[in-house]
N, C-alpha and C positions, 0 to 999 in steps of 0.2 A: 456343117461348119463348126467347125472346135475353137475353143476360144482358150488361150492359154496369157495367162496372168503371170507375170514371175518379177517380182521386189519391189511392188509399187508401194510408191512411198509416197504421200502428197503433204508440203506443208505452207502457211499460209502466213499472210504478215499479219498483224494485225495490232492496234495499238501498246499494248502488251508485248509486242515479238511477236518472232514465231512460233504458229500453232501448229503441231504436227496433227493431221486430219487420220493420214493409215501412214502403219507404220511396216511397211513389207510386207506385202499381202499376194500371196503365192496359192493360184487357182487353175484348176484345169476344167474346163465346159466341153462334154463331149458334144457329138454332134447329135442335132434331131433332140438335144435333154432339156427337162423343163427343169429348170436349178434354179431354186431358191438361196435368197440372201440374209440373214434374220440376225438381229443384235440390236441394242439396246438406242436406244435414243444418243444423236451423236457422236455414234462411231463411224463414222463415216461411208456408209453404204450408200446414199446419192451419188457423193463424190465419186465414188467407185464405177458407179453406172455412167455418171458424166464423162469420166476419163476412157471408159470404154467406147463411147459414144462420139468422144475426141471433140467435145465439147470442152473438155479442161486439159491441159499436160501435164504429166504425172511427174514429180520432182526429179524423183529415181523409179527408175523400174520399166516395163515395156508390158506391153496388150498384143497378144500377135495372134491374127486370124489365121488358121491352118484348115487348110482345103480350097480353095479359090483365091487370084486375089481378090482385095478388097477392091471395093467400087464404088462409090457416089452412094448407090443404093443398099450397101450393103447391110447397112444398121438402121433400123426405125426405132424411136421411142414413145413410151406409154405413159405419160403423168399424172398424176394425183388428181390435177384440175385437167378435163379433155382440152381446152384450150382449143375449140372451134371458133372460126371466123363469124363474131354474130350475122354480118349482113351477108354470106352466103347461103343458100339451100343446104342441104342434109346431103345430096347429091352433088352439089359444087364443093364441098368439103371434103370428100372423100378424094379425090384422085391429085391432091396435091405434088404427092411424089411424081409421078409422070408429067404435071404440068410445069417444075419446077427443071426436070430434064429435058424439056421442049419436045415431048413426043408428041406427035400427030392430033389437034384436038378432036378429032372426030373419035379418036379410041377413051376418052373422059368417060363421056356417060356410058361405055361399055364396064370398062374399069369398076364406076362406082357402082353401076345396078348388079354388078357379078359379086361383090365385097357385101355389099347391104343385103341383097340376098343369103348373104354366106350370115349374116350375123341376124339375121330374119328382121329387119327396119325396110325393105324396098317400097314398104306401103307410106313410108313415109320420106319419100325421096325427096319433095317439095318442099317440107316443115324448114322454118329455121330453128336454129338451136332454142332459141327463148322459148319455144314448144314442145319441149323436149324433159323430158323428167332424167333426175342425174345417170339411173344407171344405160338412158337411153344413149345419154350424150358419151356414156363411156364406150358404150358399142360404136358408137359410131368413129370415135377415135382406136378401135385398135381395128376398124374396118380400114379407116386412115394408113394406119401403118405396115397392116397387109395388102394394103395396095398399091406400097412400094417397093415390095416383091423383095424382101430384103432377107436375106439368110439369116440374120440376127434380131432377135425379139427385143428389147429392153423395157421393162414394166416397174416402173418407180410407184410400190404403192397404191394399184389406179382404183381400187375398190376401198382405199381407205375413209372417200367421202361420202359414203352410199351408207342409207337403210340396212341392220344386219337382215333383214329378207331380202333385199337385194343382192347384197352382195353374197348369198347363198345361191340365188340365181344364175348370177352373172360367173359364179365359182363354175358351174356345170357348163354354164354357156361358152366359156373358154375352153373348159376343156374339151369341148364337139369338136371348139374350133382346130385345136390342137392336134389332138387325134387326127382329123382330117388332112391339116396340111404341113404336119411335122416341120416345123421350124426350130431350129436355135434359141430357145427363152430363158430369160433371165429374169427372176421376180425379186425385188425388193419389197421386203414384208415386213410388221411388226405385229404381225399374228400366225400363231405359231399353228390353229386349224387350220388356216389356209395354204401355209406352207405345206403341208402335209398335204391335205386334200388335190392338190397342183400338182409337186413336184417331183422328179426324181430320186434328187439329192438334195441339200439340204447346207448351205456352209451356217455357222454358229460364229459372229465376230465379237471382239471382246469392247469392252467400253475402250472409249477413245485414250490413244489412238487406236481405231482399228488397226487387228492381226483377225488372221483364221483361225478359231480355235480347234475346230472338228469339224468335219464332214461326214453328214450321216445320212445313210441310203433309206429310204424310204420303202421298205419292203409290205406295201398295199397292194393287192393286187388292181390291175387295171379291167376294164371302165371303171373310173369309180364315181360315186353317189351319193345322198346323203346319208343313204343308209352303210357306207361305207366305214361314216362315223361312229360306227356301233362296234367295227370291226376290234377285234382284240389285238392286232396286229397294227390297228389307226393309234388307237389307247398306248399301246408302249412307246410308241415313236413320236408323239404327241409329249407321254413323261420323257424319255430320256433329253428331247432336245432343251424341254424348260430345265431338265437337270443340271443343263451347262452353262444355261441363259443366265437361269436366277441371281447366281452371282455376282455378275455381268449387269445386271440390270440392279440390282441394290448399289453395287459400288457406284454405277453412273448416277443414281440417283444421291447420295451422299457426296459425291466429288462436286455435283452443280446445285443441289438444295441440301448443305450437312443438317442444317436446323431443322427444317421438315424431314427428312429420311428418318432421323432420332425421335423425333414426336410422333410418328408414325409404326416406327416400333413399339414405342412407349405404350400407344394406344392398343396394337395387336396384341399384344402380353396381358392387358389388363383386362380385352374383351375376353381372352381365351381363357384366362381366370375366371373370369364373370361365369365363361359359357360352361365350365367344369371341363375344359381342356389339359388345365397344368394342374 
């Protein structure tokens, strides 16, 4: 499923006026691609995901799925916080999408122990979430969201709250997932190794209002692993994307703290002095 973006523009009222969130943001998502979304705090990459999700309406612009129509099931998403039903099992939490389209309940507990299986949790089918360590409960929400059988992936940041040895973990654990059942993904990232380590391609958004700066292809070769990250070929695609970022991310950080971004200069200059830098 291809997912084609073309002049979204979102913008929002707000005491102030209107705040323009993106400001024409023109994307192509091939089919079967893990594509990453990466820009600075605030330029509105959520939004983008929401709008694709048709969870928000985009001011100007259209989201149009090319290869099937769309369907009830066609888009699942992946959030920051897994957002499991505390008083369900680990196993009653998974097959929401199917019980949500009134299929048959005797297919549930097939549904969930096939997905939990897939993300290796079936030993803990019974647990409820409060027994659950975070990067447990994040498997267990994109086992959720592959068990709505949906041609489109959406992953808003899901490993941003996790331990960094987790979330190294859980990096390779998506990808088995992946590689296995070629979906449509879409990752929102504010790490620029992970985006790399994931993705196909790579869009670069500018501080707000988000545009697309660059899209840059991710030329790692596949399986990859930690030891990927050693790759010389992980290292340039790694520099050139903060190449585009950094600017992106100073200006965002000056535009919403100007005091702090300058004191923080102030302070780099003087270490790097200190350190015999300059």
């Amino acid at each position: 499923m291809r997912v084609v973006i073309h002049g979204l523009t979102k913008e929002f009222m707000t005491g102030g006026g209107k705040t323009r969130a993106l400001a024409g943001v023109n994307l192509e998502v091939r089919d079967r691609e893990f594509f990453g979304v990466i820009g600075p705090t605030g330029c509105g990459k959520t939004t983008l995901l929401h709008i694709i999700a048709g969870l928000e309406k985009p001011t100007k612009g259209s989201v149009e799925f090319v290869g099937e129509k769309r369907t009830q099931a066609m888009v699942s998403m992946v959030f920051q916080d897994a957002a499991l039903m505390p008083w369900r099992s680990v196993e009653r939490n998974v097959p929401l999408g199917p019980e949500f389209r009134r299929q048959p309940a005797p297919a549930y507990k097939r549904v969930a122990q096939f997905f939990l299986e897939m993300v290796r949790l079936l030993d803990f089918s019974s647990a409820r979430p409060a027994e659950l360590s975070g990067g447990m409960k994040q498997k267990v929400a994109i086992a959720r969201a592959l068990a709505n059988d949906p041609e489109v992936i959406l992953m808003d940041e899901p490993f941003a709250n996790l331990d960094a040895q987790t979330r190294l973990l859980l990096r390779e654990e998506l990808l088995r997932i992946w590689e296995k059942e070629k979906k449509t993904v879409i990752l929102v990232t504010h790490n620029i190794e992970e985006a790399v380590m994931l993705c196909d391609r790579v869009a670069v958004m500018s501080s707000a209002p988000g545009v697309v700066k660059s899209v840059i292809s991710v030329d790692v070769r596949r399986p990859r692993t930690l030891k990927s990250m050693s790759d010389p070929d992980f290292i340039r695609c790694l520099e050139k994307i903060w190449e585009l970022l950094r600017y992106e991310v100073d200006k965002a950080m000056r535009e919403n703290h100007p005091s702090s971004a300058t004191q923080s200069e102030g302070e780099g200059r003087r270490k790097a002095h200190f350190d015999g830098w300059e």
